[in-house]
N, C-alpha and C positions, 0 to 999 in steps of 0.2 A: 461634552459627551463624546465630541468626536474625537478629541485627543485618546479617554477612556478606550473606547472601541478601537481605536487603532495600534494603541499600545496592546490592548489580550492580542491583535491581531498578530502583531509583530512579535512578543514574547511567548505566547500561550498558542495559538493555533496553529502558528507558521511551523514551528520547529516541531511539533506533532506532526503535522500532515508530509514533513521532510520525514522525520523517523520509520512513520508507515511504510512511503515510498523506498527508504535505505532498504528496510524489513522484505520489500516485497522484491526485490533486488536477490539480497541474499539468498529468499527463497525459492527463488526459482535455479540462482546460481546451485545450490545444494542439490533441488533436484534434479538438474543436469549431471552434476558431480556423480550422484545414486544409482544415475540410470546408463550413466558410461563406466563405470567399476571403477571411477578412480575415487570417489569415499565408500568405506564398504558400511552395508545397510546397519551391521550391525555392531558397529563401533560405537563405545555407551554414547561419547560427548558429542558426538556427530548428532546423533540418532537424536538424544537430547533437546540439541540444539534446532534440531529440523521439528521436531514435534514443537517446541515453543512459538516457533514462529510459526507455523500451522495453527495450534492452538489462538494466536493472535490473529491474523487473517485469512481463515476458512469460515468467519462469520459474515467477516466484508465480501469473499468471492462465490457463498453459495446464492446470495440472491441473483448474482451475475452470470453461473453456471445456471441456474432455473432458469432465466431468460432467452440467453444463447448460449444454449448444449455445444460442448466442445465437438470439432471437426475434425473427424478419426482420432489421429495423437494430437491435434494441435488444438489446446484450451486457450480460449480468447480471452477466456474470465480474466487473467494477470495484466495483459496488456490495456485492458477496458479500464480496471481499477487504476492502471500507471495514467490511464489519460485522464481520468477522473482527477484523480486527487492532485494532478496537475493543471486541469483548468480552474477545479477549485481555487487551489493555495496562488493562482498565477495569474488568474483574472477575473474569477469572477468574485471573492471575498476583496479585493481591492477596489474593484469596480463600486461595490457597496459600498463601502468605508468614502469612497470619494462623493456619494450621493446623499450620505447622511448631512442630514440641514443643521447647520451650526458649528 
């Protein structure tokens, strides 16, 4: 069983919770890019691209913006979820996997 569980761990969850984090990377890269004029807001594939990833985590960052309301410009909500889904994917789904009996 424990081989089971550490294989989804290693094939199925890990490389997800890397993807989010790429995801959340980019998205913030973009809205940097948006907010200094060097991508313009209304370029189709840009614009596109920034809605999809939005569309993908604004469901992960609004429980995080209810919690702690962003401070003036500076939203904590992206940083909060980087260190989530990093203690997640980095110690604490391992920490399990090494405590399962057998």
């Amino acid at each position: 069983m424990q081989e089971l569980a550490f294989a989804l761990y290693q094939y199925f969850v890990y490389p997800i919770l890397t993807l989010i984090l790429f995801a959340l990377f980019a998205y913030v890269i973009m809205s940097w890019l948006f907010m200094f004029n060097v991508l313009s807001p209304y370029g189709q594939i840009a614009r596109q691209v920034y809605s999809t990833l939005e569309s993908v985590l604004e469901p992960l960052l609004r429980p995080i913006r209810n919690t702690i309301p962003p401070l003036g410009q500076l939203d904590l909500s992206v940083f909060i979820l980087a260190l989530l889904i990093l203690f997640f994917r980095d110690w604490l789904f391992p920490q399990l996997l090494i405590a399962m009996p057998g």
